[in-house]
C-alpha positions as CSV (number, residue, x, y, z in Angstrom):
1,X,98.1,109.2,131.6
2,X,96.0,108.5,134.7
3,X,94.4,111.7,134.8
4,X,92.7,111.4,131.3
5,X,89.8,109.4,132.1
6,X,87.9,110.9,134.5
7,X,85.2,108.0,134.8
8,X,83.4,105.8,132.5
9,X,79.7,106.2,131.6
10,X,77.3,103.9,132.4
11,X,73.9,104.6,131.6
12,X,71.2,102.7,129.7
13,X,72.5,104.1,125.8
14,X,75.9,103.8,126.1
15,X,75.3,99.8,127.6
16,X,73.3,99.5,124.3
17,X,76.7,100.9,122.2
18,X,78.8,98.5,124.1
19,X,76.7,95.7,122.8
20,X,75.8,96.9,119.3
21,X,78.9,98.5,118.5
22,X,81.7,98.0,120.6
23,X,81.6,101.5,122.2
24,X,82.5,102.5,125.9
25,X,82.0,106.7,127.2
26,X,84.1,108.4,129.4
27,X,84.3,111.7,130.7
28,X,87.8,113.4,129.8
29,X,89.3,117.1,131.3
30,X,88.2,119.8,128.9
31,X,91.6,120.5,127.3
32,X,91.9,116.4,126.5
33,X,92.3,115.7,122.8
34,X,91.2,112.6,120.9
35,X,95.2,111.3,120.7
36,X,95.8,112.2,124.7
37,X,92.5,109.5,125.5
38,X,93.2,107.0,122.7
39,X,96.7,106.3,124.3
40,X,95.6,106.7,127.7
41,X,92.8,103.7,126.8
42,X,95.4,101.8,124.9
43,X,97.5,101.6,127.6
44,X,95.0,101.1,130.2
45,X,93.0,98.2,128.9
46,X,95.8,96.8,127.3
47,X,93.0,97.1,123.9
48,X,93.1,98.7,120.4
49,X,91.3,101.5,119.6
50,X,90.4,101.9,116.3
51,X,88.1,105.5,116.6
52,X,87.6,108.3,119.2
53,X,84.8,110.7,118.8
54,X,84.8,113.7,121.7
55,X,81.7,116.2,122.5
56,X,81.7,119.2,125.1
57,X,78.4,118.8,127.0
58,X,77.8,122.3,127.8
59,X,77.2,123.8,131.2
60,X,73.3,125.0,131.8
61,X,71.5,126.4,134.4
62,X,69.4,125.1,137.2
63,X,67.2,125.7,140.0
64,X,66.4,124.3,143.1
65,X,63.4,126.2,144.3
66,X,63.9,129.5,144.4
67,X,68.1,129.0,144.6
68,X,69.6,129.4,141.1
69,X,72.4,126.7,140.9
70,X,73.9,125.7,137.2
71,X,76.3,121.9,136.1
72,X,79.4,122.3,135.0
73,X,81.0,122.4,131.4
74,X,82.7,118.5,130.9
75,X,83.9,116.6,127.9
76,X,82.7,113.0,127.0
77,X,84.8,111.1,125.0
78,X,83.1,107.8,122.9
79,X,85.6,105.4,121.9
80,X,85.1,102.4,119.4
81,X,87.3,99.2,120.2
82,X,88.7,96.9,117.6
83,X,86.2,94.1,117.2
84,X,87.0,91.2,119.8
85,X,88.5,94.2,122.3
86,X,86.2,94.4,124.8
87,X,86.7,96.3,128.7
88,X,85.1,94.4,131.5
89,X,83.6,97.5,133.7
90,X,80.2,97.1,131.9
91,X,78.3,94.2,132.7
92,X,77.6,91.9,130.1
């Protein structure tokens, strides 16, 4: 159960979700599907979740000078909480 949420995303969109819509991002192993991070959420938070939407961000390449590097292939999982639900990580 622990291993399901790899971190939560904070950036400048997904902040804008929390407070528009009630959504929070993580990033989720590959192989996680939408049931495996609803319950893990559910039981994390102590929240209900009402949708889960999951995207692969693929892996691309990169280059640091002349030194050909690449990211790595990672799943981000965007959850909606019932409305009053609400996880404390993101500051308000």
């Amino acid at each position: 159960m622990f291993d399901i949420l790899k971190r939560p995303i904070i950036t400048e969109k997904n902040t804008g979700q929390v407070h528009l819509y009630n959504e929070y991002a993580f990033e989720v192993p590959v192989e996680a599907n939408r049931t495996q991070v609803k319950e893990a959420v559910e039981k994390l938070f102590k929240v209900k979740v009402v949708r889960v939407n999951t995207m692969i961000c693929r892996k691309s390449s990169r280059r640091l000078g002349r030194i050909p590097g690449g990211r790595k292939l990672w799943k981000k999982a965007i959850v909606k909480l019932k409305e009053g639900d609400k996880l404390d990580f993101v500051a308000s």
